[in-house]
MARPADO-299796 format. One record per atom (N, C-alpha, C, O): residue in one letter; y, x, z. Coordinates in steps of 0.1 Angstrom, whole numbers, padded with zeros to 4 digits, always signed. Atoms other than C-alpha are relative to their C-alpha. Example, Ala and Ser with C-alpha at 12.3 -4.5 7.8 and 13.67 -1.06 7.14 Angstrom:
A-0012+0009+0000A-0045+0123+0078A+0012+0009+0000A+0012+0019+0007S-0011-0009+0000S-0011+0137+0071S+0011-0008+0008S+0022-0003+0009
***
This chain:
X-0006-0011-0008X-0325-0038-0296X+0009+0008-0010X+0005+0011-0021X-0011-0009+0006X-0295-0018-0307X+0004+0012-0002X+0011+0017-0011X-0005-0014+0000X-0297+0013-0293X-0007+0003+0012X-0006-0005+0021X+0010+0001-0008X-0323+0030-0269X+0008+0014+0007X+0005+0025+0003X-0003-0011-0007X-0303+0052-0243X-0013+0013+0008X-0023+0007+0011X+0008-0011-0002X-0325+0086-0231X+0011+0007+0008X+0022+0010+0004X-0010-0006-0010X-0312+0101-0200X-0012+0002+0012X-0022-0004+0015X+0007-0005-0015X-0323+0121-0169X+0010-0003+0007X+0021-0002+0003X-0015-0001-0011X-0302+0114-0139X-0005+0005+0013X-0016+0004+0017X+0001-0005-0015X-0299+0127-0107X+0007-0005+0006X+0017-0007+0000X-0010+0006-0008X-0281+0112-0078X+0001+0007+0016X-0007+0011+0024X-0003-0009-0012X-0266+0126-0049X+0010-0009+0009X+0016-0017+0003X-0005+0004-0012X-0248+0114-0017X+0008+0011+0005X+0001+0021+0006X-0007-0004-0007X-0215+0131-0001X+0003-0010+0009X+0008-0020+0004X-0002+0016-0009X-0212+0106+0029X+0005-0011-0008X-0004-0014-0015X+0006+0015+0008X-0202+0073+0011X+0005+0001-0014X+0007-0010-0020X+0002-0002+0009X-0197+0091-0020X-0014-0001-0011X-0025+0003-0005X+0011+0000+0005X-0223+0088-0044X+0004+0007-0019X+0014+0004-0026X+0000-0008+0011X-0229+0111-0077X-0011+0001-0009X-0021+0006-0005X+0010-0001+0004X-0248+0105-0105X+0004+0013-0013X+0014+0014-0020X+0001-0012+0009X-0256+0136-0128X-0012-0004-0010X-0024-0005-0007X+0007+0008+0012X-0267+0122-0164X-0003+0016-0011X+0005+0025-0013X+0002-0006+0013X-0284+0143-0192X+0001-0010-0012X-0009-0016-0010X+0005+0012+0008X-0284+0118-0220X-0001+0007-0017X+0008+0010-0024X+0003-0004+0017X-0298+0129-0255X+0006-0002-0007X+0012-0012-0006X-0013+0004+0010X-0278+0132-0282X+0015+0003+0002X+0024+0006-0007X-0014+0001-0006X-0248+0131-0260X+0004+0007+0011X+0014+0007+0017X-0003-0013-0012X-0249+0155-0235X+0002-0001+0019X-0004-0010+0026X-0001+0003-0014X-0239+0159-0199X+0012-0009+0012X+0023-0004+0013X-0009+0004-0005X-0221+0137-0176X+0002-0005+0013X-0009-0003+0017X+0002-0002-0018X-0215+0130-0138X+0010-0015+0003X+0020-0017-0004X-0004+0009-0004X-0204+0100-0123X+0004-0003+0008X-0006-0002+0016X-0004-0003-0013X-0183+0095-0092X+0003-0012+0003X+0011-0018-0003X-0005+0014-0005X-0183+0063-0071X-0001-0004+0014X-0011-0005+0021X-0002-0002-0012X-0168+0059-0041X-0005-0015+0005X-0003-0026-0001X+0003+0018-0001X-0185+0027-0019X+0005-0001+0016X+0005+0008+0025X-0003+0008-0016X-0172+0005+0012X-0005-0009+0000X+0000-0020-0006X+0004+0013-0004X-0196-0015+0024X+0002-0007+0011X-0003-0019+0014X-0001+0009-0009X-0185-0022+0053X+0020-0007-0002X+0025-0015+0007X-0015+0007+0004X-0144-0032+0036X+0010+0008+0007X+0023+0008+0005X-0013-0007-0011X-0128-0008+0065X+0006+0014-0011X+0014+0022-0006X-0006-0017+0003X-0121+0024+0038X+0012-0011-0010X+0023-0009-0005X-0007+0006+0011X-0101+0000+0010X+0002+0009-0010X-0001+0020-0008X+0001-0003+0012X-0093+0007-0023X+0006+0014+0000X+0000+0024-0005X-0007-0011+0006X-0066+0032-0024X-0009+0012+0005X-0011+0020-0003X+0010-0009-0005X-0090+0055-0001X-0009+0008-0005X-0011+0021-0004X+0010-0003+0005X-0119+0053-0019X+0006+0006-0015X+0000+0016-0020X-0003-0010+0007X-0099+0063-0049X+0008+0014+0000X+0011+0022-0009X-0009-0014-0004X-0081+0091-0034X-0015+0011+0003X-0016+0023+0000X+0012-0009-0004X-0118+0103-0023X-0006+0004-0019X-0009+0015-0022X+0003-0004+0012X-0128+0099-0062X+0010+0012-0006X+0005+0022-0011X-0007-0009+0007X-0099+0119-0074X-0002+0014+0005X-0002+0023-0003X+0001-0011-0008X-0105+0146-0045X-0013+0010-0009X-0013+0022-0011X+0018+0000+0003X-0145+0147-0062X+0002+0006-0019X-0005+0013-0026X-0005-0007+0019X-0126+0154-0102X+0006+0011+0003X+0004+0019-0006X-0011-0010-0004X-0104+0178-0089X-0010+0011+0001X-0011+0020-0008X+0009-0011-0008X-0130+0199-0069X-0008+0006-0013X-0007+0018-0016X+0007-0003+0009X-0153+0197-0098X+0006+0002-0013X-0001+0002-0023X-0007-0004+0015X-0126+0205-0128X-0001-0009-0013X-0003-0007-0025X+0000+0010+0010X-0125+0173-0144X+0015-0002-0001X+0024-0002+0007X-0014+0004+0010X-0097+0166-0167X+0004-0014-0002X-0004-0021-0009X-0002+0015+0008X-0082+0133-0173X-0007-0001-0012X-0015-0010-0015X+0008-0003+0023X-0093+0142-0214X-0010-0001+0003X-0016-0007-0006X+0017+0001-0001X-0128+0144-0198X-0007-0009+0002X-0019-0009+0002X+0004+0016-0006X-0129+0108-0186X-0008-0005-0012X-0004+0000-0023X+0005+0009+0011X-0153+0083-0209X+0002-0010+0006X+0000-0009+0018X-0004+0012-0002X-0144+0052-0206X-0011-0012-0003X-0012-0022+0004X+0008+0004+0004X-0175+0040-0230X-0009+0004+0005X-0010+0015+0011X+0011-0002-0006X-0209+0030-0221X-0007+0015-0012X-0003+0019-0022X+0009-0013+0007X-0236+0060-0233X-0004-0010-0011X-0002-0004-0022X+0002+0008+0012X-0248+0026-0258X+0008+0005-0008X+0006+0015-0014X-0015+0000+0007X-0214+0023-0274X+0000+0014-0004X+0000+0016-0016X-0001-0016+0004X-0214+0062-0277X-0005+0002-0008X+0001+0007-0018X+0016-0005+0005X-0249+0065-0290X+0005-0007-0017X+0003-0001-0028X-0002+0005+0012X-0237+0037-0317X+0008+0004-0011X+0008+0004-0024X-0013-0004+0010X-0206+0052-0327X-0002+0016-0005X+0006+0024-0008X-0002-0013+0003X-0223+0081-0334X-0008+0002-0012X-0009+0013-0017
***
């Protein structure tokens, strides 16, 4: 084992938004925004127009994006 992530999360539902709200030790706080079509009728650009609406609202910054998993983080830290 490499590296033992430690995290609280919370998750939440805006209709077929979904939000997860991470504490993760060491590394602080972070929120997750993932737009879903299960049934294929919203498509892509939709669901990311709904993600961008969800950074906006909440004052996320491009600069505030991670790209890396909380592992990878945890390692490089």
């Amino acid at each position: 084992m490499l590296v033992v992530v430690n995290k609280q999360r919370e998750i939440y539902f805006i209709d077929n938004v979904k939000f997860h709200i991470d504490q993760v030790k060491q590394l602080g706080s972070f929120v997750e925004i993932e737009a879903i079509d299960k049934t294929g009728n919203r498509g892509r650009e939709r669901l990311m127009e709904q993600c961008q609406y969800y950074l906006k609202l909440l004052g996320v910054n491009e600069n505030d994006l991670q790209p890396q998993s909380y592992s990878d983080l945890l390692l490089a830290s």
